[in-house]
Backbone as numpy.savetxt, mean C-alpha at the origin, in Angstrom:
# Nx Ny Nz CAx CAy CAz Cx Cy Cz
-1.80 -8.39 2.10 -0.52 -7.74 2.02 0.27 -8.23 0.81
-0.28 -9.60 0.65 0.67 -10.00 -0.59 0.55 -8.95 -2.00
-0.91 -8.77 -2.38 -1.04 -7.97 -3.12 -0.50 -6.62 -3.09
-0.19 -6.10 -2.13 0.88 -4.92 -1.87 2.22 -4.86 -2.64
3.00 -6.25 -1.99 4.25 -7.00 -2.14 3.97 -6.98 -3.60
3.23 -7.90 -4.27 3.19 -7.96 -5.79 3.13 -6.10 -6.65
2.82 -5.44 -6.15 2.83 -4.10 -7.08 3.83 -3.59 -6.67
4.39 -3.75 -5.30 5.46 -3.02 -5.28 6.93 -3.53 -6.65
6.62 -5.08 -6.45 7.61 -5.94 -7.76 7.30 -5.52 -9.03
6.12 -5.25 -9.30 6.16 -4.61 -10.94 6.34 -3.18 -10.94
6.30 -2.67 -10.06 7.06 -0.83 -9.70 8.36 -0.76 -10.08
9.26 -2.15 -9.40 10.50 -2.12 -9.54 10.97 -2.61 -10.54
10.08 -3.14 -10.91 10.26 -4.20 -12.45 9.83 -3.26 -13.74
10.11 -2.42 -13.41 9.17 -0.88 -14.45 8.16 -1.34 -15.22
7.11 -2.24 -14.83 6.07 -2.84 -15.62 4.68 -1.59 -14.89
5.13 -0.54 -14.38 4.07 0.61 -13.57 3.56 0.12 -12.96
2.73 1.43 -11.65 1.32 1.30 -11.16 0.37 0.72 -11.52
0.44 0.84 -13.09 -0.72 0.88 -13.91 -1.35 -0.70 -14.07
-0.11 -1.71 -14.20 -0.25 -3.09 -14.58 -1.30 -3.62 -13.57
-1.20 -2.88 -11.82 -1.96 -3.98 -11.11 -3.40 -2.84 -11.07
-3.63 -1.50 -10.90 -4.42 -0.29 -10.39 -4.89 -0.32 -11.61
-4.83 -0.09 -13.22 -5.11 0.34 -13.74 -4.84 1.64 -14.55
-4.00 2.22 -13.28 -3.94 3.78 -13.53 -2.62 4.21 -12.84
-1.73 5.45 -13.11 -0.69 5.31 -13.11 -0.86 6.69 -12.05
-1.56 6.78 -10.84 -1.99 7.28 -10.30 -1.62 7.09 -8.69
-1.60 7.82 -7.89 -1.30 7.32 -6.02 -2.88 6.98 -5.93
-3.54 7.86 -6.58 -5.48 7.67 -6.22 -5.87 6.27 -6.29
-5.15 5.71 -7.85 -5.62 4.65 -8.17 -5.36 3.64 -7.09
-4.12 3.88 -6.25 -3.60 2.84 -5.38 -4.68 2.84 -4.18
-5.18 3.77 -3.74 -5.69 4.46 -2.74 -7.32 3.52 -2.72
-8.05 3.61 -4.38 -9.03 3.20 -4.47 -9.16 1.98 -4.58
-7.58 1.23 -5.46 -7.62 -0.27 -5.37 -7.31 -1.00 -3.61
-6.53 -0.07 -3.32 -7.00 -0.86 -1.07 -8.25 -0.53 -0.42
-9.08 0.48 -1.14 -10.11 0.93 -0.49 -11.51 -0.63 -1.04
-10.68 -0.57 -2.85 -11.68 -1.69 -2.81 -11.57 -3.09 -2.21
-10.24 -3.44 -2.20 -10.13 -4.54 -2.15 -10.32 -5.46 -0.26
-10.18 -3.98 0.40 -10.66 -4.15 1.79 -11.96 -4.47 2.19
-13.22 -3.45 1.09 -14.15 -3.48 1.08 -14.84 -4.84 0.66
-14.36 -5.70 -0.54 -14.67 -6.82 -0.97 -14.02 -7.81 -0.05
-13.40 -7.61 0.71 -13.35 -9.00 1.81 -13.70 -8.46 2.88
-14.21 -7.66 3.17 -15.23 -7.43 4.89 -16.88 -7.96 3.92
-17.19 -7.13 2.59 -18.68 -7.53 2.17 -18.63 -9.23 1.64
-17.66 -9.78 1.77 -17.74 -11.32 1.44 -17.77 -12.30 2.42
-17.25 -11.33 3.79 -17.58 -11.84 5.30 -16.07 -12.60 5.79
-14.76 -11.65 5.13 -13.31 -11.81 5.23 -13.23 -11.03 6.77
-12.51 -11.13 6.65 -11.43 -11.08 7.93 -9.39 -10.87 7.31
-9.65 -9.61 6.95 -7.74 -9.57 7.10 -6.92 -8.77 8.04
-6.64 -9.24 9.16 -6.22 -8.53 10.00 -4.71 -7.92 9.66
-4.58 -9.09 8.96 -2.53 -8.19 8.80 -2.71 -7.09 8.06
-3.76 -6.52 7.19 -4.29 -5.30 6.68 -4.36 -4.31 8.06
-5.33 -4.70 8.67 -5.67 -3.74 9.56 -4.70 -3.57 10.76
-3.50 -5.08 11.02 -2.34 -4.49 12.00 -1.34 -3.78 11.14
-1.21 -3.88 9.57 -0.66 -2.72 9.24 -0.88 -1.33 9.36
-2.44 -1.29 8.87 -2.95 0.44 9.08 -2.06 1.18 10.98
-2.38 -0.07 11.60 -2.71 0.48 12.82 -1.00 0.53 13.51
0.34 -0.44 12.34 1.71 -0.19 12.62 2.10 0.73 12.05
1.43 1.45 10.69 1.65 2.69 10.11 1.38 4.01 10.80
0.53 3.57 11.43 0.02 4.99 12.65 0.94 4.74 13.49
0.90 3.98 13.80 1.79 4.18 15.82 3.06 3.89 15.60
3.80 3.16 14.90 4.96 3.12 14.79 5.81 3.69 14.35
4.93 3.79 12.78 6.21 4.82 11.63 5.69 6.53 11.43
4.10 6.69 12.57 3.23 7.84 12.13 3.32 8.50 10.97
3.02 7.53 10.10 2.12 8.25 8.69 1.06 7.88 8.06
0.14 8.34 9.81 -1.35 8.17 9.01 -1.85 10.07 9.15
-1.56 10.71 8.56 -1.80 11.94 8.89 -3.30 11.91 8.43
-4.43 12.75 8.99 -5.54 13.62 8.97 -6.38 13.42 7.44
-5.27 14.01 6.80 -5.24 14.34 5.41 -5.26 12.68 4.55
-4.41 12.02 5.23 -4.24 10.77 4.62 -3.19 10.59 3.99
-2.53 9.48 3.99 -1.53 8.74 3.79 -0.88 9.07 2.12
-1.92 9.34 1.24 -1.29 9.13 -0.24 -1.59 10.90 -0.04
-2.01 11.92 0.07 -1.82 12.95 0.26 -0.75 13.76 0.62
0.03 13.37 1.77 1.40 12.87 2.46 2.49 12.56 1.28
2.19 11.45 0.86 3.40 10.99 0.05 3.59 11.68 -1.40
2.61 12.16 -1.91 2.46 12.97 -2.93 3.33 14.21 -2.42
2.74 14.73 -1.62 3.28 15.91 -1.19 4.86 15.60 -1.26
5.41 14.98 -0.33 6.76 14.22 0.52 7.57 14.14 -1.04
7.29 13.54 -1.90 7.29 13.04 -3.61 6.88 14.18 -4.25
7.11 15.24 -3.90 6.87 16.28 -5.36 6.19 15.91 -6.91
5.11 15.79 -6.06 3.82 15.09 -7.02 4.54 14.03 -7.82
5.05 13.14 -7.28 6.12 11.82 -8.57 4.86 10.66 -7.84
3.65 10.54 -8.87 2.79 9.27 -8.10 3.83 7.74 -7.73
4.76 7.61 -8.61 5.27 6.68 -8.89 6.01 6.09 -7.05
6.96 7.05 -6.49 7.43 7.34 -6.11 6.70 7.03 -4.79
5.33 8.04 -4.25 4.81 8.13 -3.52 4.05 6.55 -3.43
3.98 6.28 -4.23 3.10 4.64 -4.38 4.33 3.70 -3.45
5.50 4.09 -4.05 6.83 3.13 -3.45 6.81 3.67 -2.02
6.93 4.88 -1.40 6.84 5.06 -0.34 5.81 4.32 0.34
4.39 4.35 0.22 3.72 3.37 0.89 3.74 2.10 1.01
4.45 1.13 -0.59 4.61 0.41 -0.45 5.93 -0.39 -0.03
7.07 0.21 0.42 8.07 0.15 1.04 7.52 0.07 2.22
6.81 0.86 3.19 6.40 0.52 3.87 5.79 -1.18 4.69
4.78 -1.59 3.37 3.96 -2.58 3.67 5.44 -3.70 3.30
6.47 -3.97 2.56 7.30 -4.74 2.71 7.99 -4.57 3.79
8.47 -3.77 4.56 8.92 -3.63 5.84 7.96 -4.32 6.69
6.51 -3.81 7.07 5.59 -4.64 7.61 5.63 -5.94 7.91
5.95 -6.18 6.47 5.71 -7.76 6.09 7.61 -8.46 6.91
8.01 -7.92 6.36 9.83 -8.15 6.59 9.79 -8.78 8.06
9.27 -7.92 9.11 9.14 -7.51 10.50 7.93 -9.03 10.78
7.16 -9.04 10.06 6.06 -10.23 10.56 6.14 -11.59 10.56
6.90 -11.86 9.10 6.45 -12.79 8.87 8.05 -13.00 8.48
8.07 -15.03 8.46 9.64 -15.50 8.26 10.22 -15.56 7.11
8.73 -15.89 6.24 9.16 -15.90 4.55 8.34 -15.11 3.83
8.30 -14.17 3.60 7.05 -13.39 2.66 6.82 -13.55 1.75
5.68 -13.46 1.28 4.78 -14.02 -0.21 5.54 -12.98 -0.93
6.09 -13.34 -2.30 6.59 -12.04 -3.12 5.43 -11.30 -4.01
């Protein structure tokens, strides 16, 4: 989650998407959690505050739609990736806000 927290700070810090993803893209965000989930389950990780987020984004705030989450926010964001990236990641700082006493920035 920290890594969340950290892109959301260079979003706000107008240093872009791009500085941590690569790409100034919602996809790019999409593919950098897809990888970075993937490289700590294939390294034999365990991050659950990942997966009690997915699972507080569904049941709590319901926006895990069908379609998927950055699909949603794009839409929601009149195609502004920028925007839609902050929506998800507003999210995961709330997450974090709610969990934990001091959060990693």
């Amino acid at each position: 989650m920290d890594v969340l927290l950290y892109t959301r700070q260079r979003i706000l810090e107008k240093r872009g998407l791009w500085s941590v993803t690569g790409f100034d893209t919602i996809e790019s965000l999409v593919s950098f959690t897809i990888g970075w989930a993937s490289n700590t389950q294939f390294n034999g990780g365990n991050d659950q505050e990942w997966r009690d987020f997915l699972d507080w984004l569904d049941a709590e705030k319901h926006e895990s739609p069908y379609e998927g989450w950055h699909v949603k926010y794009l839409r929601d964001c009149n195609g502004d990736h920028e925007r839609a990236a902050l929506k998800f990641l507003d999210f995961a700082a709330e997450f974090v806000a709610l969990r934990r006493k001091t959060p990693s920035p």
